[in-house]
C-alpha positions in Angstrom: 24.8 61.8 -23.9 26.2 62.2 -27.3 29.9 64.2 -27.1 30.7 64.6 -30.2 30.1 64.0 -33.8 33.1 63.1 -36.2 33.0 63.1 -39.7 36.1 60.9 -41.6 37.2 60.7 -45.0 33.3 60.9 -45.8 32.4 61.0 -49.8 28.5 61.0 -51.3 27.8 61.5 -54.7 24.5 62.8 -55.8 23.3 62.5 -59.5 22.2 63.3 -61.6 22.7 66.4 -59.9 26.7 65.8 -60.6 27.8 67.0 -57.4 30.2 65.0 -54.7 30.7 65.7 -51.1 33.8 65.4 -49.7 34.4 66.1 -46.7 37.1 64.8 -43.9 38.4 65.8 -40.0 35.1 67.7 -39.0 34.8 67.0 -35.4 31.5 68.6 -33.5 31.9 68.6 -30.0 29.6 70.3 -27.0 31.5 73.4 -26.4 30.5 75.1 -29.3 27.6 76.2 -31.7 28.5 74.8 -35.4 28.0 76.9 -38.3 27.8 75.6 -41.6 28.3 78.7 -43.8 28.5 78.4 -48.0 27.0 79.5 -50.9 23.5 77.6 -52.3 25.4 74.2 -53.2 28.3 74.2 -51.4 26.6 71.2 -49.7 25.8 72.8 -45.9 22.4 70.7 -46.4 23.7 67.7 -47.8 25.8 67.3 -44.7 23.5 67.3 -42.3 21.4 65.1 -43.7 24.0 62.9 -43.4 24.9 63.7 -39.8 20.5 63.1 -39.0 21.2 59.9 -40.0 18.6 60.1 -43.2 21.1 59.7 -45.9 25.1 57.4 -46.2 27.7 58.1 -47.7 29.2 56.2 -50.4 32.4 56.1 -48.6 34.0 57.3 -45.1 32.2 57.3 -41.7 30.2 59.4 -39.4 31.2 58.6 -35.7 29.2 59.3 -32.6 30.9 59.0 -29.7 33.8 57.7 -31.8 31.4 54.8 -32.7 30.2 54.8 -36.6 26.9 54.7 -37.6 25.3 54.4 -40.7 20.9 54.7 -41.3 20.7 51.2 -41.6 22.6 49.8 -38.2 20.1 49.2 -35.2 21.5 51.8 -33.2 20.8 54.5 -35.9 16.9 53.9 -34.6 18.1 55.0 -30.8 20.6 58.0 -31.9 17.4 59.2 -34.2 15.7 59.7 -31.4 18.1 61.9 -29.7 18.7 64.1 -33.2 16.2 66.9 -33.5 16.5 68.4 -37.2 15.0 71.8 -38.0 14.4 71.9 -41.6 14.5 75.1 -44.2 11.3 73.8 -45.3 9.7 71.8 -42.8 6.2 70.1 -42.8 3.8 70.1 -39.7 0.7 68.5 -39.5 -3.1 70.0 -40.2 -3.7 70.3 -36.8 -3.1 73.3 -34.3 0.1 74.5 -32.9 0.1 73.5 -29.3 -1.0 69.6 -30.9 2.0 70.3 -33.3 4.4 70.8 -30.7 3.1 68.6 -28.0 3.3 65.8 -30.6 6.5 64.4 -30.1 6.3 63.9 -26.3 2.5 62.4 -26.7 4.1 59.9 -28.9 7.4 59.1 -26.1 4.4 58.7 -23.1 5.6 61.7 -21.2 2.8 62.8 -18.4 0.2 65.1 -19.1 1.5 67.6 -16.5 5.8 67.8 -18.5 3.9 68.0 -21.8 2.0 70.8 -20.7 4.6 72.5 -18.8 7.2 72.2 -21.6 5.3 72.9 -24.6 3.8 76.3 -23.2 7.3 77.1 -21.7 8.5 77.0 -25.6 5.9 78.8 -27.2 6.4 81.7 -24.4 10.4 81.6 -24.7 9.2 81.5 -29.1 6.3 84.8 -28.6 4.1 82.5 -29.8 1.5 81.2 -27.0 -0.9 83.3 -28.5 -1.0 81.0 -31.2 -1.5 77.8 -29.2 -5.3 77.1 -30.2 -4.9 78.6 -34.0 -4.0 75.9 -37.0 -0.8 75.5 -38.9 -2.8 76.4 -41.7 -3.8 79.7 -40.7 0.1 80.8 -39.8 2.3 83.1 -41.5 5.4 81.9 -43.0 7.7 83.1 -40.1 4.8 82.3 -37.6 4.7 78.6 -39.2 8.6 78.2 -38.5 8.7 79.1 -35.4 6.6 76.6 -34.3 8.6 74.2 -36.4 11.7 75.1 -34.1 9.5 75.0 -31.4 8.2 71.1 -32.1 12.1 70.6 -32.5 13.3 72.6 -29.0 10.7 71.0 -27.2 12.4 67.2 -26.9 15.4 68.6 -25.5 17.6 66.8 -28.2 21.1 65.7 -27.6 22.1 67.3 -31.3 19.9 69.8 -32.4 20.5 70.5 -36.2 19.1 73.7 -38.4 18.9 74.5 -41.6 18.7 78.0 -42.0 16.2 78.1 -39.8 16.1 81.8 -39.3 15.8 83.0 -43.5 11.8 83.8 -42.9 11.9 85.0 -39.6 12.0 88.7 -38.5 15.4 90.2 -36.9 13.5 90.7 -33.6 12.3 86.7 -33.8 15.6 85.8 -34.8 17.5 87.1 -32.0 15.0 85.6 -29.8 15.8 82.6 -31.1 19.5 82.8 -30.7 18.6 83.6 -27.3 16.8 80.3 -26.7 19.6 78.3 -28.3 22.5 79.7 -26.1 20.0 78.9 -23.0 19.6 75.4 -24.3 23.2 74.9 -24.9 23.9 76.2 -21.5 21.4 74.0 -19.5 21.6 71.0 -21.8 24.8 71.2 -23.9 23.8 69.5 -26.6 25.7 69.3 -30.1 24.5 71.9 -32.3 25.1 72.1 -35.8 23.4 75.3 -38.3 23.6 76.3 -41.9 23.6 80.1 -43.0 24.6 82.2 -46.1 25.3 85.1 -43.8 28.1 84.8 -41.4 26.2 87.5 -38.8 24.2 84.9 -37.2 27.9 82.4 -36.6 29.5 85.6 -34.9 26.4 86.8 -32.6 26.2 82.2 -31.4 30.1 82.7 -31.0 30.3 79.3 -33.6 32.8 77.4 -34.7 32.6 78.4 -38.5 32.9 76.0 -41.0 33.1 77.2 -44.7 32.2 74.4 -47.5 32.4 75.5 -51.2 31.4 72.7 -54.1 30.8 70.3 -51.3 34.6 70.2 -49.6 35.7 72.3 -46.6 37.9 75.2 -47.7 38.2 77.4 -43.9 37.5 77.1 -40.2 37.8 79.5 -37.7 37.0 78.8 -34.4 34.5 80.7 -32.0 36.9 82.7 -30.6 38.9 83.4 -33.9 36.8 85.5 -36.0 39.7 87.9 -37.3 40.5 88.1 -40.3 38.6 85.7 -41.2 35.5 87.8 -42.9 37.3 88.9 -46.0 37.8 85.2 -47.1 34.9 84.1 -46.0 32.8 86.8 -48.5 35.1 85.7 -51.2 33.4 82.2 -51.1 30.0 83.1 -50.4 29.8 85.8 -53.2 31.8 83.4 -55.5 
């Protein structure tokens, strides 16, 4: 089981674009959510890109379990497969959403009867079973996300990163999918790492808050130290 994800005197450049990451002394652990909260930019995607293990840094290390690990190392092959990334824009194939979602575990050999049993447990926790037979195709843009987070949710990942992953879903869905997060992280701990503009969403998962602008780290506050801490935080975001 991964414990924690530890990012050190980590700098990536990205051109022509002209923009550096820099970031140094992050350290995501198990005991808390992990929000990512900045301005379009500031680099929140960048990062965890880095962290899935789909892009390296130019210079610096990211350490799992103290042990660092770059895309190209063997064992980046075996932590991929215990990283589940929910993307701001993510891409699922033409088939229907229950196929979508039972993908994954078809392609790890799990039996027929935990495939079944997880996948529709996910789509009910999601609201969405009603969907199972109907194509991706077919889906609204929220509807199509939520089974995105559901394909994701579904492997029980050891870090379970997400872009934004609630900026086309409905406040009711939303919540609902807070919900399903803070019953994951109870029952599984994994690490779990989101993005947001808003800093709503960090205060309702309790996170960790982690403020980037122009790709450094300029605040932190942890989960249980919120005060005082909005005023500086709009400052940033509204910069």
């Amino acid at each position: 089981m991964i414990s924690s994800i530890t990012i050190e005197k980590v700098r990536k450049g990205y051109y022509p674009a002209g923009f550096t990451l820099v970031i140094d002394g992050i350290e995501f652990d198990r005991q808390s959510v992990h929000t990512l909260v900045g301005p379009n930019g500031s680099g929140k995607t960048s990062l965890l890109g880095l962290i899935a293990l789909v892009d390296k840094p130019n210079h610096g290390k990211i350490l799992f379990d103290e042990e660092s690990i770059s895309p190209n190392d063997k064992a980046a092959t075996r932590l991929r497969r215990k990283i589940g990334f929910i993307m701001q824009n993510p891409y699922l194939f033409d088939m229907n959403v229950y196929e979508n979602v039972a993908l994954g575990l078809k392609i790890r050999r799990k039996r027929r009867g935990e495939i079944i049993s997880r996948v529709e447990g996910i789509l009910a926790a999601l609201k969405i079973e009603h969907l199972a037979r109907q194509r991706v195709k077919c889906l609204s843009r929220g509807e199509y996300q939520k089974v995105a987070i559901a394909q994701v949710l579904v492997m029980e990942p050891e870090v379970i990163l997400m872009d934004e992953p609630l900026a086309n879903i409905d406040t009711e869905s939303a919540l609902a999918i807070e919900d399903i997060v803070k019953n994951i992280r109870r029952k599984y701990s994994p690490i779990i790492i989101t993005t947001a503009h808003s800093l709503s969403q960090a205060y309702r998962m309790r996170s960790n808050i982690i403020l980037l602008k122009e790709g450094r780290r300029v605040h932190f506050a942890s989960g249980r130290a919120h005060t005082n801490f909005e005023m500086k935080s709009q400052e940033v975001i509204n910069d």
